[in-house]
DRENDO-1510 file (C-alpha; in Angstrom, 1 decimal, always signed):
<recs>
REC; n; res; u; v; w
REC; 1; UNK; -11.1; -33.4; -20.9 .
REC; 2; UNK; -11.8; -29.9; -19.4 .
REC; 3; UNK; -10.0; -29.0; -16.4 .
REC; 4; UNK; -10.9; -26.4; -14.3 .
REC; 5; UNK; -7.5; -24.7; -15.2 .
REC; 6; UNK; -9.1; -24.9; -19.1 .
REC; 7; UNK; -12.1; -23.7; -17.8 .
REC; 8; UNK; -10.9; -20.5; -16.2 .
REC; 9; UNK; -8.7; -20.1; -19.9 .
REC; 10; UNK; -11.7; -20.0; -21.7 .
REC; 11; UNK; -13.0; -17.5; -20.1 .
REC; 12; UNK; -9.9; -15.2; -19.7 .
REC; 13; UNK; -9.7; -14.9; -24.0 .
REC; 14; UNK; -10.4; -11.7; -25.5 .
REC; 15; UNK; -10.9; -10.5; -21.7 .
REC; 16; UNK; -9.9; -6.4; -21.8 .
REC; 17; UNK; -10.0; -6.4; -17.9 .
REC; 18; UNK; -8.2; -9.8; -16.8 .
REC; 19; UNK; -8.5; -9.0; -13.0 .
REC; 20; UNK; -12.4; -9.2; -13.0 .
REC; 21; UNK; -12.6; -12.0; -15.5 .
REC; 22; UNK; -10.2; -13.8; -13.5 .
REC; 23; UNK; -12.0; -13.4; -10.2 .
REC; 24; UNK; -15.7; -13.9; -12.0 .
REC; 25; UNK; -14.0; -17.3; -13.0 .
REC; 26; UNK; -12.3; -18.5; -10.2 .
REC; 27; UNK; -15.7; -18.7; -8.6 .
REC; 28; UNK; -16.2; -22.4; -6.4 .
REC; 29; UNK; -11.9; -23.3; -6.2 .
REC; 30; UNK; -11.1; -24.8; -3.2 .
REC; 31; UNK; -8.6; -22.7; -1.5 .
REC; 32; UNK; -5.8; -25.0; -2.4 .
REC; 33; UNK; -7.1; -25.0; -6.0 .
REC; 34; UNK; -6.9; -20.9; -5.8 .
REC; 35; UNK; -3.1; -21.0; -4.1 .
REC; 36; UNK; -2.2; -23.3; -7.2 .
REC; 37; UNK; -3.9; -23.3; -10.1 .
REC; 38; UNK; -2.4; -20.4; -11.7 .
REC; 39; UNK; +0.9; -22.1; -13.4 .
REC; 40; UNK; -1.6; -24.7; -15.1 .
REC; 41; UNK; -4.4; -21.6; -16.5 .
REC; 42; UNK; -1.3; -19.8; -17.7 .
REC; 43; UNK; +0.0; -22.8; -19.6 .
REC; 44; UNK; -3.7; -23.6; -21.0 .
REC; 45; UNK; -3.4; -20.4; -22.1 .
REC; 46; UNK; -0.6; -21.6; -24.2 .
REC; 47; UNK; +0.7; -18.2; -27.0 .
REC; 48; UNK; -2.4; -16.1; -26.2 .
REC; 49; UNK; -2.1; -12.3; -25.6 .
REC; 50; UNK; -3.7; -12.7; -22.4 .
REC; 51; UNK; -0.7; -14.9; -21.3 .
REC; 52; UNK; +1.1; -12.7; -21.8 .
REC; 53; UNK; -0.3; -9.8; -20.3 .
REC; 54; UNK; -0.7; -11.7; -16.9 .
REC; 55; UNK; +2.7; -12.7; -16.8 .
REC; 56; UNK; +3.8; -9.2; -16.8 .
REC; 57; UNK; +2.0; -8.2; -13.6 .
REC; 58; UNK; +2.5; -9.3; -10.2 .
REC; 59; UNK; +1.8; -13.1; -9.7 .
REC; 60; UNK; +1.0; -13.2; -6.2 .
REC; 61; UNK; -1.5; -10.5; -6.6 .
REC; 62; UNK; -3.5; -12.7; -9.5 .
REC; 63; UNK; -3.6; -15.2; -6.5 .
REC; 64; UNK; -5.3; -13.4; -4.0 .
REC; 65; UNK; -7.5; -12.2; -6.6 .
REC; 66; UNK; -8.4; -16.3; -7.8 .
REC; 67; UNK; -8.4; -16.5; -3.8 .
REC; 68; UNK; -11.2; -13.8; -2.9 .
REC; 69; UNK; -13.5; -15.1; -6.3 .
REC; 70; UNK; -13.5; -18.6; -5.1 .
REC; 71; UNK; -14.7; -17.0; -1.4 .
REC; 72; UNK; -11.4; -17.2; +0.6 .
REC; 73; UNK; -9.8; -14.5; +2.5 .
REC; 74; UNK; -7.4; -12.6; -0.5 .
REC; 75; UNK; -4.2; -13.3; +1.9 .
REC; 76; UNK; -4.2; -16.2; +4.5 .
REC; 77; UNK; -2.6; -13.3; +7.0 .
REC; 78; UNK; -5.4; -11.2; +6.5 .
REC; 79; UNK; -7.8; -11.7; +9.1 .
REC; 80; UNK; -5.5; -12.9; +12.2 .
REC; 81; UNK; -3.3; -9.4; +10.9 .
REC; 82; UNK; -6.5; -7.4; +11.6 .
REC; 83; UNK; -7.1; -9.1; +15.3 .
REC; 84; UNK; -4.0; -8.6; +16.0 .
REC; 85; UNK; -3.6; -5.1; +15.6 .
REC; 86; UNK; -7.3; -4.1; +17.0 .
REC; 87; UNK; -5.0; -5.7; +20.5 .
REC; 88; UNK; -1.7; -4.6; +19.9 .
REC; 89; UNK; +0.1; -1.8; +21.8 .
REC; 90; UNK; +1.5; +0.5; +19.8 .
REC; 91; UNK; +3.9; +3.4; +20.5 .
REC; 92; UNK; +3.4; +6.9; +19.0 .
REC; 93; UNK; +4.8; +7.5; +15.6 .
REC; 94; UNK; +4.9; +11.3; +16.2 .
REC; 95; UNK; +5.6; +13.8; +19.1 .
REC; 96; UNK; +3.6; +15.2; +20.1 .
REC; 97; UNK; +1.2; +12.7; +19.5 .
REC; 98; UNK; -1.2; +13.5; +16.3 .
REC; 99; UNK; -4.0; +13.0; +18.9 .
REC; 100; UNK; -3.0; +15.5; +20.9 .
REC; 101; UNK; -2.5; +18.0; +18.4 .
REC; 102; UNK; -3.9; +20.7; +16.3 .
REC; 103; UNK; -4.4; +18.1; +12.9 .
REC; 104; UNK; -7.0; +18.8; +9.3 .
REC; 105; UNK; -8.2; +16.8; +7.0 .
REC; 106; UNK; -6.5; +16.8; +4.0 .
REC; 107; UNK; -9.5; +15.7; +1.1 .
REC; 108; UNK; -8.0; +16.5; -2.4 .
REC; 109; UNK; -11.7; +15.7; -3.6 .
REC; 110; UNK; -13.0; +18.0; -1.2 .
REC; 111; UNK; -10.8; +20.8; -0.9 .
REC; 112; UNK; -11.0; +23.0; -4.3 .
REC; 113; UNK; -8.3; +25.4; -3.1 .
REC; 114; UNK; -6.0; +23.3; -1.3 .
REC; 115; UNK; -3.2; +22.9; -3.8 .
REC; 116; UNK; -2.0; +19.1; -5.3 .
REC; 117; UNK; +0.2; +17.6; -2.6 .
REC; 118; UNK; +2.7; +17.9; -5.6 .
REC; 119; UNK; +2.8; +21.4; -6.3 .
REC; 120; UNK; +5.5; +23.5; -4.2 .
REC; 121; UNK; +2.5; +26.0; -3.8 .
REC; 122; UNK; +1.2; +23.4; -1.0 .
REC; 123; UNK; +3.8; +24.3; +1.5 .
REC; 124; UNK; +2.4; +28.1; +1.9 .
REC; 125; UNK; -0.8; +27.0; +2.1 .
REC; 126; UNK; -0.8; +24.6; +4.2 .
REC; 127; UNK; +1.7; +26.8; +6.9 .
REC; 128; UNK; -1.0; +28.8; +6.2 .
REC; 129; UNK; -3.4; +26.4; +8.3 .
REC; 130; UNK; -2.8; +27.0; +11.6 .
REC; 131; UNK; -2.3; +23.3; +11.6 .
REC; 132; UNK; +0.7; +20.6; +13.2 .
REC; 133; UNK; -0.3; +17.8; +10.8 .
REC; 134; UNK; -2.7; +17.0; +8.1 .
REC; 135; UNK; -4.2; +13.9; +7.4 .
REC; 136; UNK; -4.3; +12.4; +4.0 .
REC; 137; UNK; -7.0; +9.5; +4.3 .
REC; 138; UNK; -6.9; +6.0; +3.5 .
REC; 139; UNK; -9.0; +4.8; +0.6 .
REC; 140; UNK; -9.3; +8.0; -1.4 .
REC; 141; UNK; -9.8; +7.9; -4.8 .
REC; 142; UNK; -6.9; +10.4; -6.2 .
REC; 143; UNK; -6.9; +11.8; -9.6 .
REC; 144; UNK; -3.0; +12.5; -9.1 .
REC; 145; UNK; -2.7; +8.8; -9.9 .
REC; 146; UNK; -4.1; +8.9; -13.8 .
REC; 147; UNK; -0.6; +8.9; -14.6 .
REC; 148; UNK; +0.8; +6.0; -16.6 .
REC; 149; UNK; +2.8; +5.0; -14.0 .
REC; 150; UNK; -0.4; +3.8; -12.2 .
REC; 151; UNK; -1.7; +1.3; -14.9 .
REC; 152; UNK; -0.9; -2.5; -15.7 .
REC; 153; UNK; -0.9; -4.9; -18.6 .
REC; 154; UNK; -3.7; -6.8; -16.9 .
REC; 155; UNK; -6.4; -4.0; -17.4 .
REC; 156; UNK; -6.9; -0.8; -18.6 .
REC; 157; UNK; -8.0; +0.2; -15.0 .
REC; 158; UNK; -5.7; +2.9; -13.5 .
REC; 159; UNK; -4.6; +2.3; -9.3 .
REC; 160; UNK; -6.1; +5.5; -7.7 .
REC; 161; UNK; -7.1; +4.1; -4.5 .
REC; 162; UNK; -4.8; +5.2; -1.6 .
REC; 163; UNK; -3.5; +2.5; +0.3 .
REC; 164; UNK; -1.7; +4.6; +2.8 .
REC; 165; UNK; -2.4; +7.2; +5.7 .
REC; 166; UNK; -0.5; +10.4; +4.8 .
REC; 167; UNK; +1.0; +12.5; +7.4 .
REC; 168; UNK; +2.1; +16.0; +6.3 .
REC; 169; UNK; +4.3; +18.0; +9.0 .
REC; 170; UNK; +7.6; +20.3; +8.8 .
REC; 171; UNK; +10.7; +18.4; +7.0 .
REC; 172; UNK; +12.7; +16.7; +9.7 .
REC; 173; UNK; +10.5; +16.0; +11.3 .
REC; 174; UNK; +11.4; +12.3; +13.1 .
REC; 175; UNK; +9.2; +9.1; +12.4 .
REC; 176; UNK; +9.3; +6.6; +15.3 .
REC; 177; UNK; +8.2; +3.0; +14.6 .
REC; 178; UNK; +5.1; +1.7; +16.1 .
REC; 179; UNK; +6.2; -1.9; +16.8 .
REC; 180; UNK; +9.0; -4.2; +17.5 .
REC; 181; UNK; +10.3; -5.1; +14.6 .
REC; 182; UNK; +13.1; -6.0; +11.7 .
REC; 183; UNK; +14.5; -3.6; +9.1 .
REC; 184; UNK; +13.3; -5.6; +5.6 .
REC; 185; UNK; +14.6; -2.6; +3.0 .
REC; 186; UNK; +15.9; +0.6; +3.4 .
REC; 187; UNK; +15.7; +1.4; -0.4 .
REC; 188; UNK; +15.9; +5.1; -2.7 .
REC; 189; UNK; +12.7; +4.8; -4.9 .
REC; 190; UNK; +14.1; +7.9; -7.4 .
REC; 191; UNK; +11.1; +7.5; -9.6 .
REC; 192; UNK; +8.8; +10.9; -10.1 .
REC; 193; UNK; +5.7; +10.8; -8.1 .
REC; 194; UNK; +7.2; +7.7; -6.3 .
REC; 195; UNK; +8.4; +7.3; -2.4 .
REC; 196; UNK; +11.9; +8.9; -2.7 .
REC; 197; UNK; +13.7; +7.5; +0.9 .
REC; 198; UNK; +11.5; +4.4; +1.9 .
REC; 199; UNK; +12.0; +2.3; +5.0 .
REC; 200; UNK; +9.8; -1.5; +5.1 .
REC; 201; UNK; +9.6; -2.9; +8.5 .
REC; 202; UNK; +8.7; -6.9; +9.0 .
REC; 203; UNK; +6.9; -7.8; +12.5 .
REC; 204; UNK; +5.5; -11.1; +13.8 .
REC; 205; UNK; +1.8; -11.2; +14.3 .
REC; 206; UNK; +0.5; -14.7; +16.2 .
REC; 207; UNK; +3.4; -16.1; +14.3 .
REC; 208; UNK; +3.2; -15.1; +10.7 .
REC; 209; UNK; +4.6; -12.1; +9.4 .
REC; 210; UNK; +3.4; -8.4; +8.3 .
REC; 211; UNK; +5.1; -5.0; +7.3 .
REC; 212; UNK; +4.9; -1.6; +7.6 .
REC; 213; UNK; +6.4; +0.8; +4.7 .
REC; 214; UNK; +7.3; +4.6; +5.6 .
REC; 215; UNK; +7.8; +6.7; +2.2 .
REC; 216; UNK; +9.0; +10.2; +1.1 .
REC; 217; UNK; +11.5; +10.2; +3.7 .
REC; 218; UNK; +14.7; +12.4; +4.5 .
REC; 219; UNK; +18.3; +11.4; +3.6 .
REC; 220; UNK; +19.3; +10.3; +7.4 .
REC; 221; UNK; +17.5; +7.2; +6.6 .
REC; 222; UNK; +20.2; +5.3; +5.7 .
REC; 223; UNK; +22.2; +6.5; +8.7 .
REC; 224; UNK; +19.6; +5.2; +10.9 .
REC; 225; UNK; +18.3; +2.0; +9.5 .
REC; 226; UNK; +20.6; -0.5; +8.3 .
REC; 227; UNK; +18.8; -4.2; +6.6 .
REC; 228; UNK; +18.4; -6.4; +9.2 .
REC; 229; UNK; +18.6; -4.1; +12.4 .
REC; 230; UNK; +16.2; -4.6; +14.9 .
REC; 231; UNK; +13.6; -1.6; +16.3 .
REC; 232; UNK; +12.2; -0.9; +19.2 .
REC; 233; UNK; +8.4; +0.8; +19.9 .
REC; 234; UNK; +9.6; +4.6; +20.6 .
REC; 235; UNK; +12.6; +4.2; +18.5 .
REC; 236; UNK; +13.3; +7.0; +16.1 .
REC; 237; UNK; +13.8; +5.2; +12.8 .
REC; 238; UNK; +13.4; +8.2; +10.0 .
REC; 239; UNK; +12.6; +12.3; +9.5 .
REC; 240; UNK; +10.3; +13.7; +6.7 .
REC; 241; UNK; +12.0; +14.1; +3.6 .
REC; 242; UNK; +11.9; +17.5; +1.6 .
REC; 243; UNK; +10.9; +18.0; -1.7 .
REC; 244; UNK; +14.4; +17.1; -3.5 .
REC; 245; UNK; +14.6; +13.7; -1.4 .
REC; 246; UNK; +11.6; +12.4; -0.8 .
REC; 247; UNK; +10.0; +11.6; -4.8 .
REC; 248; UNK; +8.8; +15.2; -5.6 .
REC; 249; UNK; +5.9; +15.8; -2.9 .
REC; 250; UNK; +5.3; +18.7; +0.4 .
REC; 251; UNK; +6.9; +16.8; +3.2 .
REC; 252; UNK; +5.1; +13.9; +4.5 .
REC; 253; UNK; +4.9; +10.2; +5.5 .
REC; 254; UNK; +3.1; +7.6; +3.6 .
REC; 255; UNK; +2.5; +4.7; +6.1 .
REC; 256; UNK; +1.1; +1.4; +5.1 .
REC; 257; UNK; +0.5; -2.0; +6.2 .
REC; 258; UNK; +1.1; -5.1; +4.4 .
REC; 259; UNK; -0.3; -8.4; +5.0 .
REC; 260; UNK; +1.4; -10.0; +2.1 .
REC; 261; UNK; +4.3; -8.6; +0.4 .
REC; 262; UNK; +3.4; -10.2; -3.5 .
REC; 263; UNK; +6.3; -10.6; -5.5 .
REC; 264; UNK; +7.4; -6.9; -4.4 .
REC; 265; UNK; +11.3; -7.6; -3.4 .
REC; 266; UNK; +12.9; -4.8; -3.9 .
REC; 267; UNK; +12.1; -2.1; -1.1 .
REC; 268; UNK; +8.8; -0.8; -3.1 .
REC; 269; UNK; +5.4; -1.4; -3.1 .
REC; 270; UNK; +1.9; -0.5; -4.6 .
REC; 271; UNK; +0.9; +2.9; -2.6 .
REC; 272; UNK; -2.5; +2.7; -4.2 .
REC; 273; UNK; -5.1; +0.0; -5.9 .
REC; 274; UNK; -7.5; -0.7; -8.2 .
REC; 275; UNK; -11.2; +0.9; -7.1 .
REC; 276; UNK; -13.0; -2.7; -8.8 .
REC; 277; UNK; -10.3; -4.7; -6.6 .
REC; 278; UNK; -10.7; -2.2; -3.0 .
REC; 279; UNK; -12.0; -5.6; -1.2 .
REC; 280; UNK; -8.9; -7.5; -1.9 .
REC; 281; UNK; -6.7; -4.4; -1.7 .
REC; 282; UNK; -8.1; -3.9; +1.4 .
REC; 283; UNK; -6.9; -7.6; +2.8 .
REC; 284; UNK; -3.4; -6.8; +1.9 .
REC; 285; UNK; -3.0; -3.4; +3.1 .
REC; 286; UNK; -5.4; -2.7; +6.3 .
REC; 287; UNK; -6.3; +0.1; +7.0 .
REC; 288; UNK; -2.6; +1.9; +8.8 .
REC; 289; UNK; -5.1; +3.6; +11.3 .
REC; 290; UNK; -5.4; +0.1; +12.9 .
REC; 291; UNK; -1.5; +1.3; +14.3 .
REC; 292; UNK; -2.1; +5.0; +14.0 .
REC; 293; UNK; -4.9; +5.0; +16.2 .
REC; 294; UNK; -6.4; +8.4; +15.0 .
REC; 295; UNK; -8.8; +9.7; +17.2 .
REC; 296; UNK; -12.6; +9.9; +15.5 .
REC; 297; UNK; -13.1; +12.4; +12.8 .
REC; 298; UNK; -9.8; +12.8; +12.0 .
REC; 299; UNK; -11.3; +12.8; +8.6 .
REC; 300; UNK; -13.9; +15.1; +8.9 .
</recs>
């Protein structure tokens, strides 16, 4: 007999890019079909290369992909998250307020002479500005991600797609959190290229949770978060790391939103997604300026 589990099997084999023969396949699954069905296609797929390479990547995220092919939202948090935050007061992350401020653009497609946020030549350039803060948007596709780092066994697609806001400013400077809200992680990322000092924060929206992750931050992290505190809106919960502290980048924040956390449990997460998955990317991580609350053209 040929389950749908078998079905879906079939037509994962000799698959180069598993995400989108996954989703093409998962097409008319009841949502409790998409939430479950995974165990039972990776056992049909018994030996098989392709087992393998799915096991090897994060199994929550080949959910919300069966999820969003079969037509349901990628996460179940994904569209009360959204209502919730179009409502929600939130407290200034920055003072002065970005708003308020002399802020740029920051397009690395754009900007020919703008050096990589990477390169210790940014710093002079961007003092050079005039500027308080520079905005590094959401969704960009970054060719600073080609590196290894950013691929997976499931498909020879790189993650280039920035899930975050970017905030560049002076090092030190403080980071307040936007929300009430729990201290999930306070964790040292030491990677290259990766998020250095990270804080993840875990809020309540109408009942089910979300988070908030802060990246390249400064070394008085730890000193002012501790797992499981509690934050208040206003509170100052973190300062812009420098270069040596903060994963190798000019001094900034990386703030994202999470509607789901995956299988990510140990104070990381994916900064950027894959450009054929944006839609379902999109569901997990929001867009941050929901919280931020940038005023318009902010990006240009």
């Amino acid at each position: 007999m040929i389950t749908k589990a078998s079905r879906i099997a079939a037509q994962l084999r000799g698959q180069d890019n598993l995400y989108g023969a996954l989703r093409a396949a998962s097409a008319g699954l009841s949502e409790a079909e998409a939430d479950t069905l995974l165990p039972a296609i990776l056992a049909d797929l018994g030996d098989a290369p392709e087992a393998a390479r799915l096991r090897a990547v994060d199994q929550a995220l080949l959910v919300c992909i069966l999820r969003a092919g079969a037509g349901w939202p990628a996460t179940r948090n994904a569209v009360a998250l959204r209502r919730y935050l179009a409502q929600a007061d939130v407290a200034p992350m920055f003072s002065p307020a970005i708003a308020d401020s002399r802020h740029m653009p920051l397009l690395t497609a754009q900007m020919p002479d703008m050096p990589a946020y990477s390169d210790p030549a940014f710093d002079t350039w961007f003092a050079a500005q005039g500027a308080d803060y520079g905005l590094g948007p959401y969704g960009e596709k970054r060719s600073v991600y080609r590196a290894a780092q950013f691929a997976d066994s499931a498909s020879p697609e790189r993650r280039m797609i920035h899930q975050g806001i970017d905030v560049f400013a002076p090092a030190g400077t403080p980071v307040s959190a936007p929300l009430p809200g729990r201290v999930a992680h306070v964790t040292y990322n030491a990677d290259p290229l990766d998020y250095g000092h990270t804080l993840i924060l875990e809020h309540r929206a109408e009942a089910a949770p979300f988070w908030t992750l802060y990246g390249h931050l400064g070394a008085s992290l730890p000193r002012l978060c501790a797992l499981g505190d509690t934050v208040a809106p206003g509170q100052v919960i973190a300062h812009l790391g420098d270069w040596p502290e903060n994963g190798g980048w000019a001094p900034h924040l990386h703030f994202q939103i999470m509607s789901d956390m995956l299988q990510q449990t140990n104070g990381n997460f994916f900064g950027v997604g894959h450009e054929s998955l944006w839609d379902i990317w999109q569901q997990i991580c929001p867009d941050p300026n929901l919280i931020l609350r940038l005023p318009d053209g902010a990006f240009g």
